[in-house]
C-alpha positions as CSV (number, residue, x, y, z in Angstrom):
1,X,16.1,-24.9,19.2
2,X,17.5,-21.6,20.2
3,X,20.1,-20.0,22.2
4,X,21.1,-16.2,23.0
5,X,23.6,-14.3,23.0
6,X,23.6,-11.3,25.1
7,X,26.6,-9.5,25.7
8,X,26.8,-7.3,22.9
9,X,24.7,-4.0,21.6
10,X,21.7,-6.9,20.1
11,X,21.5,-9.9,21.4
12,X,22.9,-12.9,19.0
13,X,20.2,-15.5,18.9
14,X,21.7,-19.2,17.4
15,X,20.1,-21.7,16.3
16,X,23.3,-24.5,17.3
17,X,25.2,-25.7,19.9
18,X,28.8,-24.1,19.7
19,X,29.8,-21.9,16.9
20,X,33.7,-21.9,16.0
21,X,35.2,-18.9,17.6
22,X,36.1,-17.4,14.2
23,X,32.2,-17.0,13.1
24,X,31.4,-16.2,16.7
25,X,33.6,-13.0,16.5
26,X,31.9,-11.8,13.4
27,X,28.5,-11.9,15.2
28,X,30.0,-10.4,18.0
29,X,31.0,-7.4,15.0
30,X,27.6,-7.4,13.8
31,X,25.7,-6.9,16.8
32,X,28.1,-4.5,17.3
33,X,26.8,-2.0,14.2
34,X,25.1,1.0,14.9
35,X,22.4,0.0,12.0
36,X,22.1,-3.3,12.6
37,X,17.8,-4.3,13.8
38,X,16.7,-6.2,16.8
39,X,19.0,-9.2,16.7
40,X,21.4,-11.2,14.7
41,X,20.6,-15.2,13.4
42,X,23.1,-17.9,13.1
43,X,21.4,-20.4,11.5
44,X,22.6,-24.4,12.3
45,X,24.9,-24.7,9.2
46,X,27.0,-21.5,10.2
47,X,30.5,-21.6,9.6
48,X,33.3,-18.2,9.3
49,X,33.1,-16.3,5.9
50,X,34.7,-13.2,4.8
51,X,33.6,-10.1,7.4
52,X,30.0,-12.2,8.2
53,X,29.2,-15.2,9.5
54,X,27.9,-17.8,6.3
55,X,24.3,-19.0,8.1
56,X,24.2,-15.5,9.2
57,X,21.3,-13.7,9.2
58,X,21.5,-9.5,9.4
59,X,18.9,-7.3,9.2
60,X,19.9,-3.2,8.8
61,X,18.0,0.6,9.2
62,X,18.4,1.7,5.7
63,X,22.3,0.3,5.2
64,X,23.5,-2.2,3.1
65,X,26.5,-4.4,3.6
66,X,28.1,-5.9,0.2
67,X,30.3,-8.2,2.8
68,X,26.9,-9.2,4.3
69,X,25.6,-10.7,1.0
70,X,29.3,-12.3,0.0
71,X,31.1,-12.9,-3.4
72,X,28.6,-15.3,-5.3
73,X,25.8,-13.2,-5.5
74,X,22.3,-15.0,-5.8
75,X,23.6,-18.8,-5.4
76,X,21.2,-20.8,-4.7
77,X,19.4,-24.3,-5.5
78,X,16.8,-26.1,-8.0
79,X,15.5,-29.3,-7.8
80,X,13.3,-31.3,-10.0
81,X,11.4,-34.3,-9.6
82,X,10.4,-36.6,-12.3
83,X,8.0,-39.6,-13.1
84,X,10.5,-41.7,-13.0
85,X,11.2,-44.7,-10.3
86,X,14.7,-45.7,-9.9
87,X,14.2,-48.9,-9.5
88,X,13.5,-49.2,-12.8
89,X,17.3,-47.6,-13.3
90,X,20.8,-49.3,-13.5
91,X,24.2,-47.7,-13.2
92,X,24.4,-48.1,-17.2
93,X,21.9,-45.4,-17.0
94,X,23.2,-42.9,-14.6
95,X,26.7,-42.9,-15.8
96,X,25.1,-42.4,-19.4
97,X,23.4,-39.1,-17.6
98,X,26.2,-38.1,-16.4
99,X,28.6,-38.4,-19.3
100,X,25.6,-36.5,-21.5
101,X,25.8,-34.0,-18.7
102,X,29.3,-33.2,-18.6
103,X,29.2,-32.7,-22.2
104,X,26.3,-29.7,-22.3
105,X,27.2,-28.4,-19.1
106,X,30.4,-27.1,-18.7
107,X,32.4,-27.1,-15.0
108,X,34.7,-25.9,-12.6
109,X,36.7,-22.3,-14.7
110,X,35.4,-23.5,-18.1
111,X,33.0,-21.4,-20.3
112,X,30.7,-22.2,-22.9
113,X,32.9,-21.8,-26.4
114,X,29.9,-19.7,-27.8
115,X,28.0,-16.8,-26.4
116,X,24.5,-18.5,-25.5
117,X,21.5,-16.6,-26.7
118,X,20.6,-13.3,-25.0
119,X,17.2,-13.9,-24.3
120,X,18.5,-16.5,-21.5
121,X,19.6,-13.5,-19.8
122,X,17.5,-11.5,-17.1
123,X,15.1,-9.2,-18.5
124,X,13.6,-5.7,-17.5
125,X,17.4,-4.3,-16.8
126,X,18.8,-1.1,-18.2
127,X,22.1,-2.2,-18.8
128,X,23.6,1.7,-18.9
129,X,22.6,2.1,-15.3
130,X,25.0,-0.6,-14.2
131,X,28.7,-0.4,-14.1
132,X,30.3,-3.9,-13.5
133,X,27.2,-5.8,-15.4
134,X,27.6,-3.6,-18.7
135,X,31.4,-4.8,-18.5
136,X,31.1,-8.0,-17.7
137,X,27.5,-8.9,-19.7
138,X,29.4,-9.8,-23.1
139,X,31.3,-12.9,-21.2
140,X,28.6,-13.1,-19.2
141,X,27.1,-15.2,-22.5
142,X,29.4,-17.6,-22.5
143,X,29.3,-18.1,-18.8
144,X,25.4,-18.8,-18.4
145,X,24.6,-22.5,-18.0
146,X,27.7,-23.5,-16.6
147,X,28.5,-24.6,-13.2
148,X,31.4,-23.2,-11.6
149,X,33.5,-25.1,-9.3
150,X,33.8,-25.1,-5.2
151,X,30.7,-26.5,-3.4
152,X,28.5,-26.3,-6.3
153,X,27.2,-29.7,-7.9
154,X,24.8,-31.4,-10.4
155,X,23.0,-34.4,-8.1
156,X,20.3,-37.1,-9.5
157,X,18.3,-38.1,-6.4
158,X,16.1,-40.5,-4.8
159,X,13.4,-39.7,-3.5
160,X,11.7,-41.3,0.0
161,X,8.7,-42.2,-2.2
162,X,11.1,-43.8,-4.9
163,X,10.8,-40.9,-7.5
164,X,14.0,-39.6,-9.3
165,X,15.3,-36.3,-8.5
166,X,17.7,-33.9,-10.2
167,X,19.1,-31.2,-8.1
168,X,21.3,-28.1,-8.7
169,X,23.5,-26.0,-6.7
170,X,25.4,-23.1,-8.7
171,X,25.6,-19.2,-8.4
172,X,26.3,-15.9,-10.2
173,X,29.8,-17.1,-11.8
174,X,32.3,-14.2,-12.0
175,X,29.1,-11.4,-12.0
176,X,28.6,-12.0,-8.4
177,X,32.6,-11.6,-7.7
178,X,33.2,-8.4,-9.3
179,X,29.8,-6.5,-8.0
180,X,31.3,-7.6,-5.2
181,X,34.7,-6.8,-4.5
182,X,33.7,-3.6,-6.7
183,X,31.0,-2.2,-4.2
184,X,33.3,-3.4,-0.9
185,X,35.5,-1.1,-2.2
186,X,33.3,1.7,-2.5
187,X,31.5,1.4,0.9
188,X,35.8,0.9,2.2
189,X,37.0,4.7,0.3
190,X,32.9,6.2,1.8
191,X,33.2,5.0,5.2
192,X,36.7,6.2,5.3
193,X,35.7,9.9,3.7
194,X,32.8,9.9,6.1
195,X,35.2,8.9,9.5
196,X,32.7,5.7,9.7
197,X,33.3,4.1,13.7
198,X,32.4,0.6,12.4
199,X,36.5,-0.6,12.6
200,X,37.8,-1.3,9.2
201,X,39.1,-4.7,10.6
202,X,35.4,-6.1,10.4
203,X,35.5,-6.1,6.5
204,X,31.8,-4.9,7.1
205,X,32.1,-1.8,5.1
206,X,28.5,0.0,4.3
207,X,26.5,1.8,1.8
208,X,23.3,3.9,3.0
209,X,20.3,4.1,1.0
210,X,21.4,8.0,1.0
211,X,24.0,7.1,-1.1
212,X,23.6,6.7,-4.8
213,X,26.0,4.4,-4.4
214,X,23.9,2.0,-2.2
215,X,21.4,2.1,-5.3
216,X,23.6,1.1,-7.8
217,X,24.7,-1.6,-5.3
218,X,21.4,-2.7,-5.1
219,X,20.6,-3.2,-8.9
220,X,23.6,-4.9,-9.9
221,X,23.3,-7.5,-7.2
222,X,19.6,-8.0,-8.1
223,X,20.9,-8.6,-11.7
224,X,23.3,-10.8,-10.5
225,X,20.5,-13.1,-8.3
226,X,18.1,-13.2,-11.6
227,X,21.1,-14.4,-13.6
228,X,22.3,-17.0,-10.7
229,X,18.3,-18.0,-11.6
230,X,18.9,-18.0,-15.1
231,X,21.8,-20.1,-15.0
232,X,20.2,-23.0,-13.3
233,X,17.2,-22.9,-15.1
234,X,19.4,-23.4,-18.5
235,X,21.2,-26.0,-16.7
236,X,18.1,-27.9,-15.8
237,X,16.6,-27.6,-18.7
238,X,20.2,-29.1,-20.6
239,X,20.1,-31.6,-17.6
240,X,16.7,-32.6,-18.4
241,X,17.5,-33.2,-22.1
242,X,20.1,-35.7,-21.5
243,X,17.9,-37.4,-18.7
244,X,14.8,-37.5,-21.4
245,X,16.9,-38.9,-24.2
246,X,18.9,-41.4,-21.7
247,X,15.6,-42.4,-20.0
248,X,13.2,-43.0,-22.9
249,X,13.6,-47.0,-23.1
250,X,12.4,-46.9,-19.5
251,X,9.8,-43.7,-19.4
252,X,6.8,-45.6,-21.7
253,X,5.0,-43.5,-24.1
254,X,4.3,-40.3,-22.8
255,X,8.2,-40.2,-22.0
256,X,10.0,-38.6,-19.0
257,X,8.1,-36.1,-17.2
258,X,8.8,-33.4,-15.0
259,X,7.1,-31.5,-11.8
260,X,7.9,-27.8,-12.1
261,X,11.5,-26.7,-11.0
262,X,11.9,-25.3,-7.5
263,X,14.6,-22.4,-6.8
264,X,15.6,-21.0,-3.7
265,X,18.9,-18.3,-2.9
266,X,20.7,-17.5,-0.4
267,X,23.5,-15.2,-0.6
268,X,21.3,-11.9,-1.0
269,X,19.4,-8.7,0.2
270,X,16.1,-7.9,0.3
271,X,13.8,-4.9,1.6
272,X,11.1,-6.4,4.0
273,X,9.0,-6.3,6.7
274,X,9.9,-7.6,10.8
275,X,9.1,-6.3,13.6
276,X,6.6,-3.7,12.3
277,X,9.8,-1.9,10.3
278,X,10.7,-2.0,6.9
279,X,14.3,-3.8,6.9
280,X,17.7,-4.9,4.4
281,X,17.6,-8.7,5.4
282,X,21.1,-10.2,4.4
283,X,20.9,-13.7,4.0
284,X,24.5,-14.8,4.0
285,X,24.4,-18.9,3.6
286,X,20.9,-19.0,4.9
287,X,18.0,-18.6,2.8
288,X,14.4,-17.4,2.8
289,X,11.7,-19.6,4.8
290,X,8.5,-17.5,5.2
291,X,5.4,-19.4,5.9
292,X,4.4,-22.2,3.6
293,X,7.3,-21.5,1.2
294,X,9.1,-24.4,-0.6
295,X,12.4,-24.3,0.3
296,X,16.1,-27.0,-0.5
297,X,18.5,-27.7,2.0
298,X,21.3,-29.9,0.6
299,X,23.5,-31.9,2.6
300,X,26.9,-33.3,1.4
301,X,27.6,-35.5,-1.8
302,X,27.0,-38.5,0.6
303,X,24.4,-38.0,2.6
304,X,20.5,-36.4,2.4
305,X,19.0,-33.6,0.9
306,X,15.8,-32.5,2.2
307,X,12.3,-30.5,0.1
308,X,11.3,-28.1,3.3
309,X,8.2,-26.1,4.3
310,X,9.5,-23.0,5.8
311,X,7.6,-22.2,9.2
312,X,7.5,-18.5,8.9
313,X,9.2,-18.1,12.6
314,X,9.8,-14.3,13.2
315,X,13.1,-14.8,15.4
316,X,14.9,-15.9,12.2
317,X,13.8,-12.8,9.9
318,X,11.6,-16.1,8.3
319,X,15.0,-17.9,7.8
320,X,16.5,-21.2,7.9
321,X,20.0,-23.2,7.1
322,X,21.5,-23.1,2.9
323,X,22.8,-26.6,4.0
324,X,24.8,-28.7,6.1
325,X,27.7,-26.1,6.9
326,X,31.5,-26.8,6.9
327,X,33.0,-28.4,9.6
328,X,36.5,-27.8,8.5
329,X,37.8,-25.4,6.0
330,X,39.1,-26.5,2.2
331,X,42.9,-26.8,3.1
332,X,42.2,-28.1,6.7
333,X,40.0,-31.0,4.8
334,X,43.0,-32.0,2.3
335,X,45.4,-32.0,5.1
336,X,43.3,-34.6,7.4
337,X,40.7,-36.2,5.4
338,X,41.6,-39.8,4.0
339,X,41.3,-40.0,0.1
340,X,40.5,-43.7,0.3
341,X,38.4,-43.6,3.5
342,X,36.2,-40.5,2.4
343,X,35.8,-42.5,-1.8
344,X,35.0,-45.8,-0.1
345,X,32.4,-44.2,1.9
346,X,30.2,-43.2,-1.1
347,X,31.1,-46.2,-2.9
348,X,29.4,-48.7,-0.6
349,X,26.2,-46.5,-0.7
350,X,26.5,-47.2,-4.6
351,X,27.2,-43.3,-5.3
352,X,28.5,-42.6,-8.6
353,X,31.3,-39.6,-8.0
354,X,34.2,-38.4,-9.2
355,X,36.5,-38.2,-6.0
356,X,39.9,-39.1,-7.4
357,X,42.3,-37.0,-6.4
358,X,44.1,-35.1,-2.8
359,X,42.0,-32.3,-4.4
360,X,38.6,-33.6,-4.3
361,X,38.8,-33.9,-0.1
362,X,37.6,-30.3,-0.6
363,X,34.1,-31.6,-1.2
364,X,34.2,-34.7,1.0
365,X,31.4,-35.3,3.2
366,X,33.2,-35.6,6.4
367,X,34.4,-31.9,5.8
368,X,31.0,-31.3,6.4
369,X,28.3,-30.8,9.4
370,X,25.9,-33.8,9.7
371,X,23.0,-32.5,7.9
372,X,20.6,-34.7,10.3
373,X,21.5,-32.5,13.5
374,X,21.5,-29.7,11.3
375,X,17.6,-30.1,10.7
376,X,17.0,-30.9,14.2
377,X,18.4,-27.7,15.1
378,X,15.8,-25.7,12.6
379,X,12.9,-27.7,13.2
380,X,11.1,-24.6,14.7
381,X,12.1,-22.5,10.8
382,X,11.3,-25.5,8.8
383,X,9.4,-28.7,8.3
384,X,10.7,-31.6,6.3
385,X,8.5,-32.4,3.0
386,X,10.9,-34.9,0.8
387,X,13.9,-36.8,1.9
388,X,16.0,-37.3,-1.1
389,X,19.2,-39.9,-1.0
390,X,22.4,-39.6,-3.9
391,X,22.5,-41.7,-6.6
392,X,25.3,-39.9,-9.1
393,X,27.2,-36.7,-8.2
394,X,28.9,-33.9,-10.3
395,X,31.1,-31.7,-8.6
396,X,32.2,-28.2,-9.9
């Protein structure tokens, strides 16, 4: 399904009904930029973010926008499926998992107490050459393999065939922040120096590839999307400890097994080809779905996650939905979400969470689009491969 847009300098194509007026408007700036390519995307989950759309799609003529990527550099998802049938599971065992889990991996602002081992970090960097990553790589140590807090989560899964599944959603931690707000900066004082006409009031302040400044940019947030990798493979593979330990009375002799991980980000940009041109893609919220690539769209902690096929459709710049998409910002969801309407709804699905407080109806899944129209709005950027259901949630 898609609509267009066609008022402005590109056209806006939108793969959705009605998009909020607020996220709306910040197409309408994007199309607006001199550098922006062909068209812009709003993919099904999109929802207002800070100077772009997040489920927008931009592609640029040898610009980049920091605002265009966002603050969490490199989030993204995993997912892991294992030998093991739930069926053969009781809730004894997934609190155990999750207790095991929440002692490994820390969440929300906390740190490990001890810097983790350097090799875990991304390799084939020089360090020197980057500014906020050479000041930030010492706490950097103690932040890899933790979670963060917000939207991300920790999520053991069924699977449509009966399989268990452990999925991950978790980002850059405070790397991705200060590249950011550092860079946004720059591009502000540059584009003021250089009399830019792209109105400050956008928050889409640029760096071209001219610039030295766009190449420094560049590196640090591709050191920030390896390390958003590198922190949810180290959390998978403390995950998968506790679930191999927890699991072994029910696992038989060869003991728990595992598929390999998949990993997809959103929240990034990348140099490729559309349209016959070589391009910055910014996937804000909306990630990667070229032909035949394996893809994870998440829904809410109560409702389906989906394995996808991505269909390679050109309109999208080969792009699909992050996930289901807020409905209704974090405050808006504390002031009219129910706390004892939105627990009782996961509780009689038999989902273990940790909703407990007026704080938790940040995360609720009525404060979020329902992932089922979502995919049918995508069904031309992606085809659904595994339909996975919660069992046990851990929020950040």
């Amino acid at each position: 399904m898609q609509k267009t847009i066609t008022t402005e300098n590109i056209p806006i194509k939108m793969w959705l009904d009605e998009p909020e007026e607020g996220s709306l408007e910040q197409a309408r700036n994007l199309a607006n930029l001199p550098f922006a390519v062909s068209h812009i995307c709003l993919m099904p989950d999109t929802h207002q973010g800070y100077g772009m759309p997040i489920g927008g799609v931009l592609a640029t003529d040898n610009v980049i926008v920091p605002n265009a990527v966002g603050v969490d550099i490199g989030c993204g998802m995993c997912a892991v499926k294992t030998n093991i049938r739930v069926e053969a599971l009781n809730r004894n065992h997934l609190t155990s998992i999750m207790s095991g889990i929440r002692e490994l991996v820390p969440l929300g602002f906390d740190h490990h107490k001890e810097r983790q081992d350097e090799s875990l970090m991304p390799q084939g960097f020089n360090i020197d050459e980057m500014v906020i990553v050479k000041r930030q790589y010492l706490s950097a140590l103690k932040q890899i393999g933790t979670l963060g807090g917000g939207n991300h989560f920790i999520e053991l899964q069924r699977c449509n065939d009966g399989f268990l599944w452990v999925m991950i959603h978790s980002g850059s931690r405070n790397f991705g922040l200060q590249v950011a707000e550092h860079y946004n900066k720059m591009a502000k004082k540059l584009n003021e120096a250089y009399f830019s006409n792209v109105p400050s009031k956008t928050d889409l302040a640029f760096l071209p590839f001219q610039t030295n400044e766009a190449h420094l940019y560049y590196k640090e947030m591709q050191y920030c999307t390896k390390f958003a990798f590198a922190n949810r493979k180290l959390m998978m593979e403390r995950v998968k400890s506790v679930v191999s330990i927890v699991l072994s009375c029910v696992a038989g002799a060869s003991g728990v097994e595992y598929e390999p991980m998949i990993n997809i980000a959103h929240n990034y940009a990348a140099w490729e080809e559309h349209f016959g041109s070589k391009v910055i893609v910014h996937r804000k919220g909306a990630t990667s779905a070229q032909l035949g690539e394996t893809g994870i769209i998440p829904g809410s902690q109560g409702t389906k996650s989906y394995i996808v096929e991505g269909l390679g459709n050109p309109e999208s710049f080969m792009s699909c939905s992050h996930g289901a998409g807020r409905v209704m910002g974090r405050k808006a969801a504390i002031r009219n979400l129910d706390l004892e309407t939105e627990k009782r709804k996961l509780d009689e699905q038999g989902i273990l969470h940790s909703i407990r407080g007026k704080s938790d109806l940040e995360e609720a899944s009525s404060a979020y689009k329902d992932i089922a129209q979502v995919m049918a709005f995508q069904s031309d950027l992606v085809k659904i491969k595994v339909e996975l259901s919660p069992l046990a949630v851990i929020k950040g």
